[in-house]
C-alpha positions in Angstrom: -46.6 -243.0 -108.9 -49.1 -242.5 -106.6 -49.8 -246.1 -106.6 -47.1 -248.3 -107.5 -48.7 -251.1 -106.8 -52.2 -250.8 -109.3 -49.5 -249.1 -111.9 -47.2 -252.3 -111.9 -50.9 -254.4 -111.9 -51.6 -252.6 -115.2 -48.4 -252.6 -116.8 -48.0 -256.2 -116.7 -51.3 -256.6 -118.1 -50.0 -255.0 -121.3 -47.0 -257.7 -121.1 -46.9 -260.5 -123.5 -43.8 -261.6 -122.0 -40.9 -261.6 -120.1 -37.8 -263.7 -118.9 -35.7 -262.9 -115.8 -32.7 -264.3 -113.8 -34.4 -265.1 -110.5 -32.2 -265.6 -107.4 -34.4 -266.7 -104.2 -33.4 -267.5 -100.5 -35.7 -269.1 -98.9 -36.1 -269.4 -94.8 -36.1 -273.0 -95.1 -34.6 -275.1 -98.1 -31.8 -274.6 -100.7 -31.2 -270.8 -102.7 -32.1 -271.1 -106.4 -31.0 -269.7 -109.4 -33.0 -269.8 -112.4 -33.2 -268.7 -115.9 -37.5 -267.9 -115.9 -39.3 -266.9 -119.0 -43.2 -266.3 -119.2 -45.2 -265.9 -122.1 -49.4 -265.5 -121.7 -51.7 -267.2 -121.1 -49.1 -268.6 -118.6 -46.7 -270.6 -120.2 -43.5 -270.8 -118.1 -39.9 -272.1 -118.6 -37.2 -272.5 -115.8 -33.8 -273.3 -116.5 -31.9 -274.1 -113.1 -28.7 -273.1 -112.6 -28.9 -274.3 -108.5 -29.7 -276.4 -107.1 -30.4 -279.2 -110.0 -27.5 -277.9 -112.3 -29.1 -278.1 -115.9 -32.5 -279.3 -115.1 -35.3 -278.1 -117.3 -39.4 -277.9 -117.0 -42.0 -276.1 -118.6 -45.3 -275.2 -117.7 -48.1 -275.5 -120.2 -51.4 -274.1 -119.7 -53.1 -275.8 -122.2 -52.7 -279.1 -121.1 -52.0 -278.5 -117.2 -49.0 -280.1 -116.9 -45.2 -279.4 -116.2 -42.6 -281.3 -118.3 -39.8 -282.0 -116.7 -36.1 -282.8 -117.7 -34.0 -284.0 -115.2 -30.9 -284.0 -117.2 -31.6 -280.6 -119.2 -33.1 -279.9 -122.3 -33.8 -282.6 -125.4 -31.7 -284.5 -122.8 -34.4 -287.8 -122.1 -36.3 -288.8 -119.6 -38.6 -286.3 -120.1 -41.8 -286.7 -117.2 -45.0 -284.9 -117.0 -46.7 -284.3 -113.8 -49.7 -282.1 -112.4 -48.3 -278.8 -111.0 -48.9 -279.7 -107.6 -46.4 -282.8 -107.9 -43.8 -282.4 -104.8 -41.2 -283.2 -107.3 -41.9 -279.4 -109.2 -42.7 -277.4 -105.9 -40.4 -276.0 -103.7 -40.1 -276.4 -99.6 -42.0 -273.8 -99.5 -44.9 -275.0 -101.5 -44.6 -272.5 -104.1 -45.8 -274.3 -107.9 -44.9 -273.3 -111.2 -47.9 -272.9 -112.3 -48.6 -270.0 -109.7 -44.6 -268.7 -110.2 -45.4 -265.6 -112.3 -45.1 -261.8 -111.6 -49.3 -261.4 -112.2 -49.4 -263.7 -109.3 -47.5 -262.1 -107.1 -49.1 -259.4 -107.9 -52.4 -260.0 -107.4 -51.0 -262.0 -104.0 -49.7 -258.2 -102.4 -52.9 -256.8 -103.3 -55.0 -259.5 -102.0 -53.1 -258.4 -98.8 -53.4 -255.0 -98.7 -57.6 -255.4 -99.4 -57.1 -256.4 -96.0 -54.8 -254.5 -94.7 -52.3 -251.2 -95.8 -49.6 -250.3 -97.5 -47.0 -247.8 -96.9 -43.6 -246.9 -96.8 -43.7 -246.2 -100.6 -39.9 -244.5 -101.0 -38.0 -244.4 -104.3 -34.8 -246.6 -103.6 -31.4 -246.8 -105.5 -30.8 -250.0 -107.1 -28.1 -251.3 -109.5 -28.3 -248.8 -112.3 -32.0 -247.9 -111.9 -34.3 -246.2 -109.7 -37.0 -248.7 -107.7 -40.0 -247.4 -105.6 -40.1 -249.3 -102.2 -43.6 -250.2 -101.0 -44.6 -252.6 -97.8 -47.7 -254.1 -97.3 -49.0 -255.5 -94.4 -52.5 -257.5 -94.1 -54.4 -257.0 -91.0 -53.7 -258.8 -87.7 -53.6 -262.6 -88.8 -54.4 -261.9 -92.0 -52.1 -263.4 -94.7 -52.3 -264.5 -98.3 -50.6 -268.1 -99.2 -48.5 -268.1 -96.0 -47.1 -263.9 -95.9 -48.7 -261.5 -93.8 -46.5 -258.8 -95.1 -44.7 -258.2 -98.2 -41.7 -255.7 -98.9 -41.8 -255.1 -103.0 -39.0 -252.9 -104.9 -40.7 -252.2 -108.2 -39.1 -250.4 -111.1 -39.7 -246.8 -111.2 -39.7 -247.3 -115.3 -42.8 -249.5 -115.6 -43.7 -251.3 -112.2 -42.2 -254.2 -112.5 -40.7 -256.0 -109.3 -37.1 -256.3 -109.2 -36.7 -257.3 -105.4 -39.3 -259.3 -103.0 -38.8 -259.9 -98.9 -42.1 -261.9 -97.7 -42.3 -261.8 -94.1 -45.0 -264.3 -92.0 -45.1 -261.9 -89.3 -44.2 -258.4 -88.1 -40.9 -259.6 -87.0 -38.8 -262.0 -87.7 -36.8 -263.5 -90.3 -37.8 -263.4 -94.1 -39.9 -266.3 -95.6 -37.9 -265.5 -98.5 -36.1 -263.0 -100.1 -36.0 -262.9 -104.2 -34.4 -261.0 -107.1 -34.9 -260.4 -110.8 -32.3 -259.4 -112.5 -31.7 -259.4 -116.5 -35.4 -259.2 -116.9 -36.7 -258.3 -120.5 -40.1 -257.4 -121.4 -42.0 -258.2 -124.6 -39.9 -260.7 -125.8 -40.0 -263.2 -129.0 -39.7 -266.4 -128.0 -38.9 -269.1 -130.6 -42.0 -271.1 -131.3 -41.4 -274.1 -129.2 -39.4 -272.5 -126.8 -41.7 -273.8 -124.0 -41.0 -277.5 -124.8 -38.5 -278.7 -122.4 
């Protein structure tokens, strides 16, 4: 690939779907592990496994809101609150709406319009082959809170499989996140994305 980066762009454009089991460490706040699935125009899904054992929402695009289920799915109450509800973002402001692949995505090369990328290396990694890239935005340049981002996309079709965002040159991740399990193009049940 010559570059990963516009290749994983385009290939997710072709996606109708995917789900993934997404691990995150964040610098500040609790790990989470979550059962994601996406399905255009931007529905989303998350199934928490940690923190919030069971808990459910869903993201519809059509109506703006995310549903939430407290107590897991068809489990009541169920509430329904604007994206941008501190009870659906994380500590590090991250919303559900904005939680997709295409975003992050388009986030890295937002960065690199303003800055570089390099260190593109084809990695090992569990079973597969993954194509290291770094980007790095100009100085004091950043794009919702990373001035750098280090991205291991699948060599098969772009997609990322590992994500260290950095504030700074140095220093300690922002946060570090892995999909694993992920599945492309899949057929979700029609109301899957009702919590």
């Amino acid at each position: 690939m010559t570059d990963p980066l516009s290749a994983a762009q385009e290939h997710f454009a072709q996606l109708t779907s995917y789900r993934a089991t997404i691990r995150s460490t964040p610098l500040r706040g609790e790990p989470t592990h979550i059962h994601y699935a996406y399905r255009r125009p931007g529905y989303v899904r998350m199934e928490f496994v940690t923190p919030h054992h069971g808990a459910v929402l869903a993201y519809d695009p059509a109506i703006g809101k995310v549903r939430l289920r407290p107590l897991g799915a068809r489990v009541p109450p169920v509430l329904s609150l604007s994206p941008t509800n501190p009870l659906v973002c994380d500590a590090s402001g991250h919303r559900v709406d904005a939680s997709d692949v295409g975003t992050l995505l388009r986030n890295v090369n937002a960065l690199r319009q303003h800055g570089a990328m390099d260190d593109t290396r084809e990695d090992p990694m569990n079973g597969f082959t993954a194509v290291r890239v770094t980007v790095t935005g100009a100085p004091g340049h950043v794009i919702a809170g990373v001035h750098r981002y280090v991205l291991w996309l699948d060599s098969r079709n772009g997609f990322p499989r590992k994500v260290v965002s950095y504030a700074g040159d140095d220093g300690a991740p922002l946060e570090t996140v892995t999909l694993d399990d992920v599945e492309t193009d899949v057929a979700f049940p029609e109301h899957f994305f009702d919590p």
